[in-house]
ChimeraX commands (.cxc) that place a marker at each C-alpha (Angstrom):
marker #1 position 95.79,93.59,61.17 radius 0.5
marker #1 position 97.42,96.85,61.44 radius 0.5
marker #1 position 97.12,98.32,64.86 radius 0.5
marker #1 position 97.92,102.31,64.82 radius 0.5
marker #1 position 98.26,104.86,67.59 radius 0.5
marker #1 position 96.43,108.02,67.35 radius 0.5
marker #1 position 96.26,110.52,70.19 radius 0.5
marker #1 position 93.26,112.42,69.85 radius 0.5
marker #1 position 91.08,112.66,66.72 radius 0.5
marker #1 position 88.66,114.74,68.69 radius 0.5
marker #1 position 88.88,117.64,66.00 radius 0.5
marker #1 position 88.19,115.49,63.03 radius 0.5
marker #1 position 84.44,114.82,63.72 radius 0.5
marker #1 position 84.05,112.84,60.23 radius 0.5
marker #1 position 86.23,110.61,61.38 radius 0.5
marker #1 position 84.53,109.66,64.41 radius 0.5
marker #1 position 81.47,109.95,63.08 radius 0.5
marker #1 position 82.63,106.63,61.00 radius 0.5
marker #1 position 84.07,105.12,64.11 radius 0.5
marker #1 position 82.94,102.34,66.49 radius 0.5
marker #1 position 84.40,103.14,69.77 radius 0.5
marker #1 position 85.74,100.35,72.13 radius 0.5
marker #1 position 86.54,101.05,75.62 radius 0.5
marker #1 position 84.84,101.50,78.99 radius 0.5
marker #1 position 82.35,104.18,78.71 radius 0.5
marker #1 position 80.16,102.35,80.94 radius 0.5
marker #1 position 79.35,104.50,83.81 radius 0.5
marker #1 position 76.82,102.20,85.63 radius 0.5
marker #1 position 79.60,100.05,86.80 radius 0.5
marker #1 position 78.09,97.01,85.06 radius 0.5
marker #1 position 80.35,94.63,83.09 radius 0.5
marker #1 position 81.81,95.51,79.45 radius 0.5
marker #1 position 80.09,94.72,76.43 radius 0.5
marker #1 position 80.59,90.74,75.22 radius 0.5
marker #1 position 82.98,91.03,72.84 radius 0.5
marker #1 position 80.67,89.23,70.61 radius 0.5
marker #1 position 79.03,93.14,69.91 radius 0.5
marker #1 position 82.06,93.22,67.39 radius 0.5
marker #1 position 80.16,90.99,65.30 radius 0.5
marker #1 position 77.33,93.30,64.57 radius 0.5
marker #1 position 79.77,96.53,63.55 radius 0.5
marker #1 position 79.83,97.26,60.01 radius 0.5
marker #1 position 83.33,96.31,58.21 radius 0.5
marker #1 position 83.53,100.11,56.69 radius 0.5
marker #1 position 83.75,101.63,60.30 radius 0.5
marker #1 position 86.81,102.39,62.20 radius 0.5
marker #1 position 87.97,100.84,65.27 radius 0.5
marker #1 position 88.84,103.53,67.97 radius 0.5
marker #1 position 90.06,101.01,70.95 radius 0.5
marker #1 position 90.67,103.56,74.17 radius 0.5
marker #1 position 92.14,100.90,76.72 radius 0.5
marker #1 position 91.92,101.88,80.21 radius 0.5
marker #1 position 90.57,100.57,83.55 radius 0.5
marker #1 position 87.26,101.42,85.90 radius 0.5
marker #1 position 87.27,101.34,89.56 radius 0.5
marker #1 position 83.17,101.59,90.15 radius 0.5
marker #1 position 82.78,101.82,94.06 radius 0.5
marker #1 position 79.26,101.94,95.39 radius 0.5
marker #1 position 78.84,103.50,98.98 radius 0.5
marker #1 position 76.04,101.93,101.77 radius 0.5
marker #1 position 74.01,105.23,101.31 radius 0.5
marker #1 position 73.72,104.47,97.40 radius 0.5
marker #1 position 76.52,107.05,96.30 radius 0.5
marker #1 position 77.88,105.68,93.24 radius 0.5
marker #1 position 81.49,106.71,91.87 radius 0.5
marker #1 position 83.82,106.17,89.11 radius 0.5
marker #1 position 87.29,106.71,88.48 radius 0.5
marker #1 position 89.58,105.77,85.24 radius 0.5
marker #1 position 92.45,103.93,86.20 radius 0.5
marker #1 position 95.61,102.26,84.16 radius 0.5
marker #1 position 96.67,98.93,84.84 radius 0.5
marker #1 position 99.15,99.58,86.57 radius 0.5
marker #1 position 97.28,101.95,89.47 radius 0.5
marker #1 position 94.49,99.08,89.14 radius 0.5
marker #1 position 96.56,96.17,89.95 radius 0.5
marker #1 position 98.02,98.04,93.30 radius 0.5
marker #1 position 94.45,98.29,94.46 radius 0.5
marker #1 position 94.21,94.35,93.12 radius 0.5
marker #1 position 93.85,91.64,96.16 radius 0.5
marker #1 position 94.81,88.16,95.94 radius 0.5
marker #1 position 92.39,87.00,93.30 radius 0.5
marker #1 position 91.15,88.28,89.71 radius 0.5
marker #1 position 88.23,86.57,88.59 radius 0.5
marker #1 position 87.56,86.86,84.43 radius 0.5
marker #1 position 84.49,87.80,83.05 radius 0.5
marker #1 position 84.04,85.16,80.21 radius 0.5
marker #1 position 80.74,87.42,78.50 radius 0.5
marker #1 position 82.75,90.40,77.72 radius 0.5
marker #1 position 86.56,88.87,77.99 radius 0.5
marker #1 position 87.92,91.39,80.90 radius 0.5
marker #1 position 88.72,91.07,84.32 radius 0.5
marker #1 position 88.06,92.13,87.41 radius 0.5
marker #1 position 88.26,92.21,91.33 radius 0.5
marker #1 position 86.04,93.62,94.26 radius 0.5
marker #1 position 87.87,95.25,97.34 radius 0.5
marker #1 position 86.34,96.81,100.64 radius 0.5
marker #1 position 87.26,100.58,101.09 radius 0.5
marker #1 position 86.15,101.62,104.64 radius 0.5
marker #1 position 82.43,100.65,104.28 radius 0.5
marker #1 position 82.59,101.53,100.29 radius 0.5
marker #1 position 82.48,98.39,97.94 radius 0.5
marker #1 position 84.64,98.41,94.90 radius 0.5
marker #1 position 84.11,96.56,91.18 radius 0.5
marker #1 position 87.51,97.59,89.07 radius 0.5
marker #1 position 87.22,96.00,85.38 radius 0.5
marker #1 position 91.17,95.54,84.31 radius 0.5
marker #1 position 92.00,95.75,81.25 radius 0.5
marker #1 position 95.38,94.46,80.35 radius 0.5
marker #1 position 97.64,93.59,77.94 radius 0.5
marker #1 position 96.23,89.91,77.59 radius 0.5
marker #1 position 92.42,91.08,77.36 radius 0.5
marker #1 position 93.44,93.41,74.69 radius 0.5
marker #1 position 94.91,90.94,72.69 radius 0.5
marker #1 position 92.08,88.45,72.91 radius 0.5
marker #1 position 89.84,91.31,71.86 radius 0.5
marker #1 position 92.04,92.34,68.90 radius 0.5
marker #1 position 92.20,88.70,67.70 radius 0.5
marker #1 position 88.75,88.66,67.61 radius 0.5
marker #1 position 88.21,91.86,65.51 radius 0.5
marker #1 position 90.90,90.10,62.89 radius 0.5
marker #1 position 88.93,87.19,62.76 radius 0.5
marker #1 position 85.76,89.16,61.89 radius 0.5
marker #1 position 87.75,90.68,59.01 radius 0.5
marker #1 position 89.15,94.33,60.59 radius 0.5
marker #1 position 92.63,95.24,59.39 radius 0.5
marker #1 position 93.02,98.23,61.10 radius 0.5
marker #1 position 92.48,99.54,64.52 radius 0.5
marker #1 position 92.82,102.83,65.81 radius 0.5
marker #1 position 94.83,102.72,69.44 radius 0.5
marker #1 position 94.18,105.85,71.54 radius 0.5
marker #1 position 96.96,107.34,73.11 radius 0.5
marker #1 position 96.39,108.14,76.92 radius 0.5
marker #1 position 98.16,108.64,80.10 radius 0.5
marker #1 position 95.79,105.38,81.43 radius 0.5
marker #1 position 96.94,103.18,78.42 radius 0.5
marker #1 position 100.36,103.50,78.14 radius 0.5
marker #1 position 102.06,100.49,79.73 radius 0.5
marker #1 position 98.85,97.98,78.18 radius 0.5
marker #1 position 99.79,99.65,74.69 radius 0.5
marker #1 position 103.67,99.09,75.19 radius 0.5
marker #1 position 103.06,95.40,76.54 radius 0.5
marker #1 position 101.13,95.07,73.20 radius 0.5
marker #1 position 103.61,96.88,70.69 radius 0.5
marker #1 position 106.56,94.68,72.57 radius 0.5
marker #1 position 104.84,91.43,71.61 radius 0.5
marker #1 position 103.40,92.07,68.16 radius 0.5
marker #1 position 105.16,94.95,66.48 radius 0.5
marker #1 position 102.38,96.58,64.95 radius 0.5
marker #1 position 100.86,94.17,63.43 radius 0.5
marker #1 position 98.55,91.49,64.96 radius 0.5
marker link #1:1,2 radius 0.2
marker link #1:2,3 radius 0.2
marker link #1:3,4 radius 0.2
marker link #1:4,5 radius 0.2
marker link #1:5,6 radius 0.2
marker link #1:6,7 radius 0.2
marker link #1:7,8 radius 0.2
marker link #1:8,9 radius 0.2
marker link #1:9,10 radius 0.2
marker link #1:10,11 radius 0.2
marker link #1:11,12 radius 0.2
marker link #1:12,13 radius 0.2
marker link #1:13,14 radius 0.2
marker link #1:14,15 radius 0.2
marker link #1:15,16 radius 0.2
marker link #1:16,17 radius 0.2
marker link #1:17,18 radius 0.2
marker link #1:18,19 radius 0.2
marker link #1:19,20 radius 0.2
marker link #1:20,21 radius 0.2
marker link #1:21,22 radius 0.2
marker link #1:22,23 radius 0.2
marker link #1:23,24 radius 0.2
marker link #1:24,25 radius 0.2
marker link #1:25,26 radius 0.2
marker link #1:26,27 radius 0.2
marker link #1:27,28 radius 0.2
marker link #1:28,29 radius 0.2
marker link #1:29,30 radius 0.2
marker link #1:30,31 radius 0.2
marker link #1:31,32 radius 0.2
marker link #1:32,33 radius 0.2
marker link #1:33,34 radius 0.2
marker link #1:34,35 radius 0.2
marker link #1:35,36 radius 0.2
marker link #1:36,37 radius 0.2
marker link #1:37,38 radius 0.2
marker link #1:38,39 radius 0.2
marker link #1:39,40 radius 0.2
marker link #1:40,41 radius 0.2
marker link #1:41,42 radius 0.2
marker link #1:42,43 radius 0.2
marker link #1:43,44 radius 0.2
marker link #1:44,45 radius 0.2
marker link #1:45,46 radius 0.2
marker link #1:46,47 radius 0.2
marker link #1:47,48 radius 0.2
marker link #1:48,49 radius 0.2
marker link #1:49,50 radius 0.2
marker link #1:50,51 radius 0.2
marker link #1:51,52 radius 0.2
marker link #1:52,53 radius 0.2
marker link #1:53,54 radius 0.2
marker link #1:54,55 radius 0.2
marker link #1:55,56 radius 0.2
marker link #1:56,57 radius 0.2
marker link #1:57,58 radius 0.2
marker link #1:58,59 radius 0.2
marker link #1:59,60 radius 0.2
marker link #1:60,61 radius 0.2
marker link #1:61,62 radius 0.2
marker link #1:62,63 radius 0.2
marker link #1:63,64 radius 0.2
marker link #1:64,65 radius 0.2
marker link #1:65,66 radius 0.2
marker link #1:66,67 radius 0.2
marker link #1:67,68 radius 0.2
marker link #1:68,69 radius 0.2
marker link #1:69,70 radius 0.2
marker link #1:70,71 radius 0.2
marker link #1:71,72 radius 0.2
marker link #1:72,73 radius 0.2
marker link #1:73,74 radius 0.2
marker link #1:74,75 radius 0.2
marker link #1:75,76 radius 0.2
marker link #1:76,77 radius 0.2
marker link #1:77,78 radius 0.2
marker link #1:78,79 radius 0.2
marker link #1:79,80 radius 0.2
marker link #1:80,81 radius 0.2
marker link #1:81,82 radius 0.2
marker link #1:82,83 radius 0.2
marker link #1:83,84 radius 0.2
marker link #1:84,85 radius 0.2
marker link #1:85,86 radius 0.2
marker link #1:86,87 radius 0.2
marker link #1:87,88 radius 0.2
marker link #1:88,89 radius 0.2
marker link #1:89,90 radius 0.2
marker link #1:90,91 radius 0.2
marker link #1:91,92 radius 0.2
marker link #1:92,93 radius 0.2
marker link #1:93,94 radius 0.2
marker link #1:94,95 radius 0.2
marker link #1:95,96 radius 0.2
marker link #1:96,97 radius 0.2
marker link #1:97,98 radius 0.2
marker link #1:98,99 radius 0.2
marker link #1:99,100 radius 0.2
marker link #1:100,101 radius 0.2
marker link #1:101,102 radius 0.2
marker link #1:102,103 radius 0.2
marker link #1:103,104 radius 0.2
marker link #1:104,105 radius 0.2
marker link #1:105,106 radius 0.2
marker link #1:106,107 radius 0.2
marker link #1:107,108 radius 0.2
marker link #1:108,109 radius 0.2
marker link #1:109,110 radius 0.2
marker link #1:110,111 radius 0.2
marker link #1:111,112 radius 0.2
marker link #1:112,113 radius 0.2
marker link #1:113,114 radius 0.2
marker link #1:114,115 radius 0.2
marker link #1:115,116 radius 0.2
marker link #1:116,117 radius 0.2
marker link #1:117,118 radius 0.2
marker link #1:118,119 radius 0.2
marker link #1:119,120 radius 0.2
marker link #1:120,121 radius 0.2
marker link #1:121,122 radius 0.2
marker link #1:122,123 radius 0.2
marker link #1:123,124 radius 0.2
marker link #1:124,125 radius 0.2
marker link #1:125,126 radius 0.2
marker link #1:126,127 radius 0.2
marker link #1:127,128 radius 0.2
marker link #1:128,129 radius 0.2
marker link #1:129,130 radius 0.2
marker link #1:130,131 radius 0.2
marker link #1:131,132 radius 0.2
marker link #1:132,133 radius 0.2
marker link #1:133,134 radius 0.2
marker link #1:134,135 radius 0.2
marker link #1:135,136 radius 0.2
marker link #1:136,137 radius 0.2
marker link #1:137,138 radius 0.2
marker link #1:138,139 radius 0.2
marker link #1:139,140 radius 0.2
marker link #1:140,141 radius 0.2
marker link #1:141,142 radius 0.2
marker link #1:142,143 radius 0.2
marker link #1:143,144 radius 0.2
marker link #1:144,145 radius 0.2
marker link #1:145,146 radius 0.2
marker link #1:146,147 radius 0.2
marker link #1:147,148 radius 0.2
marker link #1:148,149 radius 0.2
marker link #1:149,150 radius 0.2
view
């Protein structure tokens, strides 16, 4: 699998129009999609993977938030334990905020992995890596351990 880094592909709608995006888009603060949805996406669509991590806080009046993180701001806010999600292969912690409760999904350099394996196994050979300020350090932990090929 060749993994490639792209920084923004925003002004070349044909290609995203034949693009299957991964990545946390998920506003509702619910877990990530199982990573078994890679199953069902056609092999002639490209793989936009935008890796970055969600701190979802929820407030006692109802007032829900959401703010993009990388995983290196996310594991400051990180407390002694990281539980893994085993449907959707990312992790997580909760942490107290004055009276505000706190979900952030993590997604780092291991979870990526696991999820690119998986896409080679179904058959992908190339995915597209979005460049952003938030995935930096994941994207370098990946580069540094497989070149750019997985």
């Amino acid at each position: 699998m060749e993994l490639i880094f792209y920084k923004n592909h925003s002004e070349n709608n044909s290609f995203i129009e034949n693009s299957y995006i991964i990545g946390r888009e998920n506003n509702l603060g619910f877990p990530p999609v199982p990573i078994t949805v890679f199953e069902s996406v056609p092999k002639n669509k490209n793989i936009i993977y935008r890796i970055f991590s969600s701190d979802f806080s929820l407030s006692p009046a109802g007032d829900f938030n959401y703010e993009t993180l990388s995983e290196a701001d996310a594991l400051l806010r990180a407390p002694a334990r990281i539980y893994e999600d085993r449907i959707s292969g990312s992790c997580y912690f909760r942490y107290l905020s004055g009276k505000n409760q706190h979900t952030v999904w993590l997604e780092d350099s291991r979870h990526s992995a696991a999820k690119l394996f998986h896409l080679k196994r179904l058959g992908f050979d190339r995915i597209y890596i979005e460049e952003n300020k938030y995935s930096a350090p994941t994207v370098s932990k990946l580069f540094a351990a497989y070149g750019n090929r997985i």
